[in-house]
C-alpha positions as CSV (number, residue, x, y, z in Angstrom):
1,X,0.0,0.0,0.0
2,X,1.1,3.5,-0.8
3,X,2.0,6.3,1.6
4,X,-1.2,8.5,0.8
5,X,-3.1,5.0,0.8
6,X,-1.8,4.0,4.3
7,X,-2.7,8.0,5.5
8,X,-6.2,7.9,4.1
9,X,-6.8,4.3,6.4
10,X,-5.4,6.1,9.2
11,X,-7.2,9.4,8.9
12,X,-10.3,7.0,8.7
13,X,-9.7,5.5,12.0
14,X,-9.3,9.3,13.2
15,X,-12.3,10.6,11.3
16,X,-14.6,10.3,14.8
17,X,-11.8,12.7,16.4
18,X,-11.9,15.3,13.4
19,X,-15.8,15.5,13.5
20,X,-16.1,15.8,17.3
21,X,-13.6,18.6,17.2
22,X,-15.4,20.4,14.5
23,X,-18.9,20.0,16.5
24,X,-17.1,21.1,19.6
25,X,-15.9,24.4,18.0
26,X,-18.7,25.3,15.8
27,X,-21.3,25.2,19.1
28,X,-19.0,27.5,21.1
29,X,-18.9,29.9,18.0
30,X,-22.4,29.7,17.5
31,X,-23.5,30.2,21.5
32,X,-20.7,33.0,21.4
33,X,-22.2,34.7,18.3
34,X,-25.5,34.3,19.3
35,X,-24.9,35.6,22.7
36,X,-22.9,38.5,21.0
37,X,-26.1,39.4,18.8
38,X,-24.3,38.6,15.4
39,X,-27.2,36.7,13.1
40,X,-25.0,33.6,11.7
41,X,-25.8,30.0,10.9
42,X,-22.7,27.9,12.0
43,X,-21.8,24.2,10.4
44,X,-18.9,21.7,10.5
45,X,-18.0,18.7,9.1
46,X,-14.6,16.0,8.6
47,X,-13.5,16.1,5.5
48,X,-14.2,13.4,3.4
49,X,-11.9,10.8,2.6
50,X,-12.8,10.3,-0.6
51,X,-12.1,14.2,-1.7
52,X,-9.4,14.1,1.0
53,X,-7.8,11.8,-1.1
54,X,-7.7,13.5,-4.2
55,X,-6.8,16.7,-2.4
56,X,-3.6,15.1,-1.4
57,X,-3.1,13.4,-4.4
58,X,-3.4,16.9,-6.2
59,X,-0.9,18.5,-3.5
60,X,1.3,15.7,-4.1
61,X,1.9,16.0,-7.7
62,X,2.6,19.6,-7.5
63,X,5.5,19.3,-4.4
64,X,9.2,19.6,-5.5
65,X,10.0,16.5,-3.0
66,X,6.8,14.1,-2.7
67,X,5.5,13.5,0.7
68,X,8.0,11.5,2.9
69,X,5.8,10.3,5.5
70,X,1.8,10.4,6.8
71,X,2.7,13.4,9.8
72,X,3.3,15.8,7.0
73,X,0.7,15.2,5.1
74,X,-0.8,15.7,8.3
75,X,1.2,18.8,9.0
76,X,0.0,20.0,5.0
77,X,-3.8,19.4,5.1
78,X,-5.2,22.4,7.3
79,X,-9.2,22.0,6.6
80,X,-9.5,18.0,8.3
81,X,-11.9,19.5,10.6
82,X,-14.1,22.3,9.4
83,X,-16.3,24.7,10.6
84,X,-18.2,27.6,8.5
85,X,-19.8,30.2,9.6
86,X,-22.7,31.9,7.2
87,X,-23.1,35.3,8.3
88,X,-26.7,37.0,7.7
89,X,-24.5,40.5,6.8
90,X,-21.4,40.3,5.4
91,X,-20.6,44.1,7.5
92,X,-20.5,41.3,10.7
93,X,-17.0,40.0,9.5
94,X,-14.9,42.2,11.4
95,X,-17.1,41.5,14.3
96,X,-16.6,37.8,14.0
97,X,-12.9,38.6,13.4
98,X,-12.6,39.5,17.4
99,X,-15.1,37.0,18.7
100,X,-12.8,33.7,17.0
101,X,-9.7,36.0,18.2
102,X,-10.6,35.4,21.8
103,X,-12.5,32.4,21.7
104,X,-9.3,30.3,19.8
105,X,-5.7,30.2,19.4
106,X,-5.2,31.7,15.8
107,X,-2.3,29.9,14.1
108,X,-3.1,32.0,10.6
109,X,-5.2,33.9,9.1
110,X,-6.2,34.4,5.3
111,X,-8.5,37.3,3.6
112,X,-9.9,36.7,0.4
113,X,-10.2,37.5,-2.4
114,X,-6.4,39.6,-1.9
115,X,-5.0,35.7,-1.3
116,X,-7.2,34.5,-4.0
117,X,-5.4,32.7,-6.9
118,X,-5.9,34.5,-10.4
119,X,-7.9,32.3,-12.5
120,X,-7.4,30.3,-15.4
121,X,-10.5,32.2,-17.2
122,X,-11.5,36.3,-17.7
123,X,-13.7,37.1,-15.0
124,X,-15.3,40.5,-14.7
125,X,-15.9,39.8,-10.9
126,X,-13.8,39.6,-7.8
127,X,-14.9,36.3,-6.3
128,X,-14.9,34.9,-2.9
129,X,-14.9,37.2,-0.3
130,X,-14.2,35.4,3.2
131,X,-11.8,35.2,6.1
132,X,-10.4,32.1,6.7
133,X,-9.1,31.2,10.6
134,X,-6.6,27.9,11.1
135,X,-7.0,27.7,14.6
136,X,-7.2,25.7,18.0
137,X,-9.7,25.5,20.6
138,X,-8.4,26.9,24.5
139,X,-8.5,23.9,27.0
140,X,-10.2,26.3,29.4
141,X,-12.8,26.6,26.8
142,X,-13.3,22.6,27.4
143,X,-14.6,20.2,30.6
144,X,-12.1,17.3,31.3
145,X,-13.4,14.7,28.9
146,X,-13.0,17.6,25.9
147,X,-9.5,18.5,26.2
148,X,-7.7,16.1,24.1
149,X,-9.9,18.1,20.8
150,X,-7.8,21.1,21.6
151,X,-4.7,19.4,19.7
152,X,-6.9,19.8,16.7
153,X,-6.1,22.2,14.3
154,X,-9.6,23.4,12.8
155,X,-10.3,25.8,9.4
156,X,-13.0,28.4,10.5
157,X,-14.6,29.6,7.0
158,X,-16.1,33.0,7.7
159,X,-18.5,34.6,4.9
160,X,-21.8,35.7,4.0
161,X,-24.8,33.1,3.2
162,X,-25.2,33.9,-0.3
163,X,-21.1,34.0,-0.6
164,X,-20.8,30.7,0.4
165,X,-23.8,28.8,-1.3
166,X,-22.0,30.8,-4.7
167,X,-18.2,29.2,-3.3
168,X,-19.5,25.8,-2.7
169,X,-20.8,26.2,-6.8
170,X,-17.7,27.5,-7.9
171,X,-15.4,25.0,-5.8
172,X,-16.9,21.9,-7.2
173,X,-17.4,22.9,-10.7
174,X,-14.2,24.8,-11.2
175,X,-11.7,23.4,-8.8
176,X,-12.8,20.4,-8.3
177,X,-14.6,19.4,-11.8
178,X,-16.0,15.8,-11.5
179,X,-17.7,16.0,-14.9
180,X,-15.1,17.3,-17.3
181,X,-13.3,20.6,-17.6
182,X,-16.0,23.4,-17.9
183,X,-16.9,25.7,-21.3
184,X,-16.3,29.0,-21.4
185,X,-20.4,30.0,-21.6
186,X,-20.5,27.7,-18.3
187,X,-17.7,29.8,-16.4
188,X,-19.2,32.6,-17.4
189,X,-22.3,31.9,-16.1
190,X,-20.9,31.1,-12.3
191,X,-18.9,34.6,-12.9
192,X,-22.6,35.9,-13.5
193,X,-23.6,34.5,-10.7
194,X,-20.6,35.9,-8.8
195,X,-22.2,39.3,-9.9
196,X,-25.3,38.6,-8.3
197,X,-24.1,37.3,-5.0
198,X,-21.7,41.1,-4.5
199,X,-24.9,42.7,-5.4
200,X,-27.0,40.5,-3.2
201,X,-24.1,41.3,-0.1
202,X,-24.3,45.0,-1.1
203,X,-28.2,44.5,-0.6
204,X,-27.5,43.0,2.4
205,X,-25.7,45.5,3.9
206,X,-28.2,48.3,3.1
207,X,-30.7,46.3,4.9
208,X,-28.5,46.3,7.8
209,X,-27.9,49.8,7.7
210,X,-31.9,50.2,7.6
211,X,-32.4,48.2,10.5
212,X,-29.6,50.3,12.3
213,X,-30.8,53.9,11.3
214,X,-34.6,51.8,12.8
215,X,-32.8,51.6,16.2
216,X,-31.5,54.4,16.6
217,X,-34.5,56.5,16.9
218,X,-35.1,57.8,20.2
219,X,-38.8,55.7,20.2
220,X,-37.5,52.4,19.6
221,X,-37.6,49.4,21.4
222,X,-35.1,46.2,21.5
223,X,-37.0,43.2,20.1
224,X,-34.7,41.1,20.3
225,X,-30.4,40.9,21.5
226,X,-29.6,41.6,17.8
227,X,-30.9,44.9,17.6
228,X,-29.3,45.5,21.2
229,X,-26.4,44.6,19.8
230,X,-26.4,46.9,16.8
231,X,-27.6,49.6,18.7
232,X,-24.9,49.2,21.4
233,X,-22.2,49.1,18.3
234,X,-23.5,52.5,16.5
235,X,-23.7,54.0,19.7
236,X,-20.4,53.2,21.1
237,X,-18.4,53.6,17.5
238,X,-20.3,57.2,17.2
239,X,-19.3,58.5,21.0
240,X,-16.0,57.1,21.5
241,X,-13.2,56.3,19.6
242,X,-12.0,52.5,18.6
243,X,-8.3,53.1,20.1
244,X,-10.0,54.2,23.5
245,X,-12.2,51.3,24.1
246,X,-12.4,47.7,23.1
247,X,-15.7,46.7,21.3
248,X,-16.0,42.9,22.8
249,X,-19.2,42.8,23.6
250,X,-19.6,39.8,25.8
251,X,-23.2,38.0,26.6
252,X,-25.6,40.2,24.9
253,X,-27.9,38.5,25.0
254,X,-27.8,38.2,29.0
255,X,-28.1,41.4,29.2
256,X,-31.1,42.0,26.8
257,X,-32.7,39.6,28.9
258,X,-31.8,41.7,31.9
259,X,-33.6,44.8,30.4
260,X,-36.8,43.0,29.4
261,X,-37.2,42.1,32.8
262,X,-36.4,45.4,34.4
263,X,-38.6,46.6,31.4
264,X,-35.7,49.1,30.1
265,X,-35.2,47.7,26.6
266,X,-36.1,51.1,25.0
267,X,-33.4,53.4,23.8
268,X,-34.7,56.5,26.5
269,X,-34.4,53.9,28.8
270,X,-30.9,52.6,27.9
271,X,-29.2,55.7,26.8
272,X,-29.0,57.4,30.3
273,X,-27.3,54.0,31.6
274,X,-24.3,54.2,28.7
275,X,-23.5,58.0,29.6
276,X,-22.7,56.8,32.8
277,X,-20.6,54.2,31.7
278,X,-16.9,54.8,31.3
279,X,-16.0,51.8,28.8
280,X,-12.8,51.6,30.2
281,X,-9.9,49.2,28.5
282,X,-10.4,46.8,31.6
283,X,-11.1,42.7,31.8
284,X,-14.9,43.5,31.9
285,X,-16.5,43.8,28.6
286,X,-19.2,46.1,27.3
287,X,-22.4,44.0,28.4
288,X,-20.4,43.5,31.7
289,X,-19.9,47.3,31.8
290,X,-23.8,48.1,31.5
291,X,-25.0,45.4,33.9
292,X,-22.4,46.4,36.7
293,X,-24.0,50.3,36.4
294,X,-27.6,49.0,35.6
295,X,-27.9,46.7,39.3
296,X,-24.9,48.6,41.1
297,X,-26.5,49.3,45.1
298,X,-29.8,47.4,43.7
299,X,-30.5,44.6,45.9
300,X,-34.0,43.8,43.8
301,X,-31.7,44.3,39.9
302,X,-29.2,42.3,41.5
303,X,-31.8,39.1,42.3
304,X,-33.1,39.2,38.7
305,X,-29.7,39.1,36.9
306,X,-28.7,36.4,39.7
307,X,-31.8,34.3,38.6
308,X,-31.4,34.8,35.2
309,X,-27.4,34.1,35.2
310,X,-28.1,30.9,37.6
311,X,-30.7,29.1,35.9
312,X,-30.5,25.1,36.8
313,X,-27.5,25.6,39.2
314,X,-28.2,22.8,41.7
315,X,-25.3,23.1,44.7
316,X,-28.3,24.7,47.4
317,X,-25.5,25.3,49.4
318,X,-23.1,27.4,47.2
319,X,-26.1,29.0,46.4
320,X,-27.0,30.0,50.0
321,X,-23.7,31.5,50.2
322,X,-23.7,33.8,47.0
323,X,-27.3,34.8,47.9
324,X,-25.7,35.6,52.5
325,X,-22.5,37.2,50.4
326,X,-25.1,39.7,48.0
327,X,-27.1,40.3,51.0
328,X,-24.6,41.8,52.5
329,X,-22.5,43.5,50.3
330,X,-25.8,45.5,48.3
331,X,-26.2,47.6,51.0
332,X,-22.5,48.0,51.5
333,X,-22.3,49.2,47.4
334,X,-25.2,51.2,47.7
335,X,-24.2,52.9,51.0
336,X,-20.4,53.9,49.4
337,X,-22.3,55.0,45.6
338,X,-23.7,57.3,47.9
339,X,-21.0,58.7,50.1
340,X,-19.2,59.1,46.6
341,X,-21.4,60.7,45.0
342,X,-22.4,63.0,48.1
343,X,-18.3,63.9,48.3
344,X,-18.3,64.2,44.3
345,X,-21.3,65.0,42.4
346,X,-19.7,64.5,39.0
347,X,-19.7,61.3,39.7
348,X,-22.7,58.9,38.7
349,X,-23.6,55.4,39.1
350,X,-21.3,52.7,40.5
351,X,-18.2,54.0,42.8
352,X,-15.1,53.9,41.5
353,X,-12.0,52.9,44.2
354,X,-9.7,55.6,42.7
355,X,-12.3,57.8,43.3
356,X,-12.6,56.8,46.8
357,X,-9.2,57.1,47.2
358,X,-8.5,60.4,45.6
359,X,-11.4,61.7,47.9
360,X,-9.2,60.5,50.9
361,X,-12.2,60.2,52.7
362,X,-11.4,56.2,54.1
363,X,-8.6,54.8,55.9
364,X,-6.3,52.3,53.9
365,X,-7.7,49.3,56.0
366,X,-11.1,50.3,54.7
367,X,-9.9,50.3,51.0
368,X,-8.3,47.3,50.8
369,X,-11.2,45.2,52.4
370,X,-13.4,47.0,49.6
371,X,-11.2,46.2,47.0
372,X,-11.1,42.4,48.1
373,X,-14.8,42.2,48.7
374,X,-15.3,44.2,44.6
375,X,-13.3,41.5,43.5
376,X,-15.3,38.7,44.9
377,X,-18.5,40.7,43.9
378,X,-17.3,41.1,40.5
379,X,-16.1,37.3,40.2
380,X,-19.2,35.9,41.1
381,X,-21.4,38.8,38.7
382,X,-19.6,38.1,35.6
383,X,-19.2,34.0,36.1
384,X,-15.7,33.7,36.4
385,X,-15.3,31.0,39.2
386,X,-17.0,29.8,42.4
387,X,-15.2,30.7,45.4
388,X,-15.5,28.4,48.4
389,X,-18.5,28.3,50.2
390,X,-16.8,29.4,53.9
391,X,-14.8,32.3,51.7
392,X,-17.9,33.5,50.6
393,X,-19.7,33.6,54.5
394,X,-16.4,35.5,55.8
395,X,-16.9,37.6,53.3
396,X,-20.6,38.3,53.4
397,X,-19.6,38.9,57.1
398,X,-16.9,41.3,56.6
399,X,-19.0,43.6,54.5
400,X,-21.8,43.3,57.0
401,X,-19.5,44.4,59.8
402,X,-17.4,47.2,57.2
403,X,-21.2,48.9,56.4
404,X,-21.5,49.3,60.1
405,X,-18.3,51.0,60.5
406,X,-18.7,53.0,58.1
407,X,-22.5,54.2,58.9
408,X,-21.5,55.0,62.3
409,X,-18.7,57.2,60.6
410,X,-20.1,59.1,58.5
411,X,-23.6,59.4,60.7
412,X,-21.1,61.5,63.6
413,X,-20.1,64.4,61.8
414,X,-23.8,64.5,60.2
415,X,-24.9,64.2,63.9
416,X,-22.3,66.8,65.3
417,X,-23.1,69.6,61.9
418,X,-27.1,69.3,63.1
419,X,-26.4,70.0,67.1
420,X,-23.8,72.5,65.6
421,X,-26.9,74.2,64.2
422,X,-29.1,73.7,66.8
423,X,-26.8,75.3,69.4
424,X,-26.7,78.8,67.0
């Protein structure tokens, strides 16, 4: 048996591997795109040996020194596990672009049609238009029993519907003929069609902007996280500039969710909520931004976003301890938004620490239990781990006791100004 005989046998006893990896990866880009309000339908498949073969039979023929051994054909044939991604509106590419970027490891990346081959024919048209990702999945991305698929190296195909219903034409029949090299009045024809599909994407994106402009009126309500989404993205890229904030949007669809309930999905209802918001280049991302200032000093904001984040969690007594933990730090948060903004109007919303600090209105005890007891607040929020159930009571404890404290210190002077008065 030859070499690319004996790799084809092999790569059939992997092909189980290659299509588990590809499912794997396409249903954390299509939770993560859906959560991100980008309309996409999301695919993936192994390629098949029987094309597989003829691709490496095709490769092989055009090498200077044949394939020596099956690990570099292995090392050669990128797209074994594939997954595409068929954007609604081609305008989402960029988009999509910095979702894969933190979801995977990028190994390369190719734009089309500036990679493109020239073809063998006059066409009048540009062809495919796509970004291509060769890429691996992050083991923290994947449970225990998952993270042997993060040796896999997967091809992510990102493109527009119509773009690749035209490429998947134009792939078989041109590059791949199975019936014959094609006429000239039948290359034409898909060139035609090529036509039709960059006017069909330029149609596409006029119906996004439509949909956009739709949003944007001062009247309009969110029907769904998509619109959210597109809102959020007009209004951010028209008030602040790309190089001072980053546009990952994180679970948008959490926090559309969050607004229905708390009946604010309108744009009067949303816009006062973004001015408040700083968007600064920090680990939270934009949704995690607007949810911090929407339930910030809220104990009845912060039980709905809990319910909704914690939907089927089962460990009662974790669960206990998050809700003793909130109970106590709420009134903590809303007691110190207050004493921040009463020592700095400016300021809106959450309290900042710096503020705090710059203020120099608490001791440096009293800052660094508030940092300690923000992080915990902000780990549990925004689902980043579970910390252990006695951390979380010693905590809820600590900002129990730190509220008191405090009340009692700022309550004096008030008490001491009123007799002041009084006395006069």
């Amino acid at each position: 048996m030859d070499l690319i005989n004996q790799f084809i046998e092999n790569y059939k006893k992997k092909l189980n591997f290659y299509e588990m990896a590809g499912h794997i990866a396409a249903r954390q880009l299509e939770s993560a795109l859906q959560a991100a309000g980008i309309r996409a339908m999301v695919t993936s498949r192994a390629k098949n040996p029987v094309r597989l073969k003829s691709k490496v039979q095709r490769r092989n023929s055009r090498r200077t020194v044949p394939y020596k051994n099956m690990r570099e054909i292995y090392e050669d044939i990128a797209d074994l596990s594939g997954v595409r991604v068929s954007l609604y509106f081609p305008g989402d590419r960029d988009k999509a672009n910095s979702l894969i970027a933190d979801l995977f490891t990028i190994i390369e990346t190719k734009q089309f049609p500036e990679q493109s081959k020239p073809p063998t024919y006059n066409k009048r048209f540009s062809g495919y238009w796509a970004n291509h990702y060769r890429a691996h999945m992050k083991e923290e991305y994947l449970d225990k029993t998952q993270q042997k698929y993060a040796t896999a190296r997967i091809e992510i195909q990102v493109a527009s519907v119509l773009m690749h219903a035209w490429s998947e034409v134009e792939h078989d029949l041109v590059y791949k003929p199975l019936s014959g090299t094609l006429s000239e009045e039948e290359l034409a024809i898909i060139d035609e069609l090529n036509g039709l599909v960059l006017a069909g994407e330029i149609a596409l994106e006029r119906l996004q902007s439509a949909g956009n402009e739709r949003v944007r009126s001062k009247n309009a309500t969110f029907g769904s996280q998509y619109e959210l989404a597109s809102y959020l993205y007009n209004y951010l890229s028209n008030n602040f500039r790309r190089e001072d904030i980053e546009l990952r949007m994180g679970n948008i669809e959490l926090l559309f969710k969050l607004l229905s309930r708390l009946k604010m999905n309108g744009v009067k209802e949303i816009e006062p909520v973004l001015k408040s918001v700083k968007f600064e280049k920090d680990r939270r991302n934009i949704s995690q931004q607007i949810i911090d200032q929407i339930i910030t000093g809220n104990e009845k904001r912060y039980q709905i976003y809990r319910e909704l984040r914690i939907a089927g969690e089962t460990d009662e007594v974790a669960s206990n301890a998050i809700t003793y933990f909130f109970n106590q730090w709420v009134p903590l948060e809303h007691f110190l938004n207050r004493i921040s903004h009463k020592s700095s109007p400016k300021t809106r919303g959450a309290f900042n620490i710096n503020t705090l600090k710059r203020l120099d209105i608490l001791d440096k005890e009293c800052l660094n239990k508030i940092v300690a007891l923000r992080k915990t607040r902000n780990v549990l929020i925004h689902n980043i781990e579970t910390p252990e159930v006695d951390d979380l009571l010693e905590q809820g404890n600590e900002a129990r006791d730190l509220l008191v404290k405090l009340a009692e210190q700022f309550s004096a002077p008030a008490a001491a100004a009123e007799s002041a008065k009084q006395t006069n």
